[in-house]
C-alpha positions in Angstrom: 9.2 -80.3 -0.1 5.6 -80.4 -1.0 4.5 -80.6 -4.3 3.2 -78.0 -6.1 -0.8 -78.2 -7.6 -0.9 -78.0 -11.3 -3.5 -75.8 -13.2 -5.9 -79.4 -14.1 -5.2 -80.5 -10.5 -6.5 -76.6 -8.6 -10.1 -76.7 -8.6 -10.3 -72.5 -8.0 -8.2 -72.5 -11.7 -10.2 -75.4 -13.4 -13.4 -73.6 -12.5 -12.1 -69.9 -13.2 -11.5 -71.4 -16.6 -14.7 -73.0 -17.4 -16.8 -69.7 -16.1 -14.8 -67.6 -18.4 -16.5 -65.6 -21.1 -14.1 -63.9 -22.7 -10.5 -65.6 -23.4 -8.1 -65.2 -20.5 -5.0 -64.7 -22.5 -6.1 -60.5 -23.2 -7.2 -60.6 -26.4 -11.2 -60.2 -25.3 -12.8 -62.6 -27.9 -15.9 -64.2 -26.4 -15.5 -67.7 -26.0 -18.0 -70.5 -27.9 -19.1 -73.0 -25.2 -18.1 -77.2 -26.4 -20.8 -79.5 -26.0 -19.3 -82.5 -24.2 -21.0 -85.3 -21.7 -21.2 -83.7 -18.7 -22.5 -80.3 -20.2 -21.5 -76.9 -22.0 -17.8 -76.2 -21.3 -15.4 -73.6 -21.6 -11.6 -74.2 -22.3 -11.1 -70.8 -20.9 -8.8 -69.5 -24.0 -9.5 -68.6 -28.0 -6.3 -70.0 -29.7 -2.7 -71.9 -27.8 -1.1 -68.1 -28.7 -3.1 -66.6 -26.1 -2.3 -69.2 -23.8 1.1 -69.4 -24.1 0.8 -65.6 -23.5 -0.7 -65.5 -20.1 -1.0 -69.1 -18.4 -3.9 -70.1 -16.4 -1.8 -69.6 -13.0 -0.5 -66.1 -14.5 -4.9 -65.1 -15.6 -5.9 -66.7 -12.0 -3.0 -64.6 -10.3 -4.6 -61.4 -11.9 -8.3 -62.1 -10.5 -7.0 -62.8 -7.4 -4.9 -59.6 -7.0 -7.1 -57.6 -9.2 -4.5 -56.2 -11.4 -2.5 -56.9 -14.7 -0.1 -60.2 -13.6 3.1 -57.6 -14.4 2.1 -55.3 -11.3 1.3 -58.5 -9.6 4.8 -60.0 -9.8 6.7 -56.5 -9.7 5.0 -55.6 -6.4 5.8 -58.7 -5.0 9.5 -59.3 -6.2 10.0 -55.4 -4.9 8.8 -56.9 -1.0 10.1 -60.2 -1.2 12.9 -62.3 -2.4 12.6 -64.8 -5.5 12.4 -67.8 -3.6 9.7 -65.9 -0.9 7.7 -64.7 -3.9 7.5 -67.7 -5.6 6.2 -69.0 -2.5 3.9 -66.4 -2.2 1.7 -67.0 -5.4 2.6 -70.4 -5.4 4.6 -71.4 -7.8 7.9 -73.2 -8.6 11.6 -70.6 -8.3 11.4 -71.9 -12.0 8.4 -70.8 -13.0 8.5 -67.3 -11.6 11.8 -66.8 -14.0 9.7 -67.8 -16.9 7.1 -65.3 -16.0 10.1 -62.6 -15.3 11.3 -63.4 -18.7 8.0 -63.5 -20.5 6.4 -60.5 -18.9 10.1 -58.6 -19.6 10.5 -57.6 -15.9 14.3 -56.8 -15.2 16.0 -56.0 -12.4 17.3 -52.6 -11.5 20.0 -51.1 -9.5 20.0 -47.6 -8.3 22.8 -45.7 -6.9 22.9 -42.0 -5.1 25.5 -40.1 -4.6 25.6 -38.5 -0.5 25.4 -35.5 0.3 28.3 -35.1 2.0 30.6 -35.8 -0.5 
């Protein structure tokens, strides 16, 4: 099984973070720019509560698909399997739990009755 590319290890998330200008957790506070060797740089987030919140995978996930991350994974658990969705937006069975869990996405079963009896 391959291994799976970390958020400091995807270059498309690395820079999605650093060209941020308002923090990716939801919270909308501009971002201050650090001063470090190779330049002005973004961490992407204002405070660890707003990254624990929405991850960087979870914020990149959203710009990809264009829409809030809980439409993103609903839509694709509705068309998919866990396993097949995970694979989809490329991350671990594990980590799409989490995000099922955090995001407070549940499963639900619907029964009709015929109408024939």
């Amino acid at each position: 099984m391959p291994r799976k590319i970390s958020e400091a290890e995807d270059p498309a998330i690395r820079q999605m973070m650093a060209n941020a200008t308002r923090c990716l957790g939801g919270c909308g506070v501009v971002l201050q720019h650090h001063q470090t060797k190779e330049g002005r740089r973004n961490r992407g987030y204002c405070s660890l509560t707003c990254f624990y919140t929405k991850t960087p995978k979870m914020a990149y996930a959203e710009m990809v698909y264009s829409k809030p991350i809980r439409e993103v994974v609903v839509e694709t658990l509705n068309a998919r399997t866990v396993e097949s969705s995970a694979r989809h937006l490329g991350i671990e069975k594990a980590t799409i739990y989490q995000w099922i869990r955090k995001l407070k996405i549940r499963q639900v079963s619907r029964w009709e009755a015929s109408a024939h009896g």
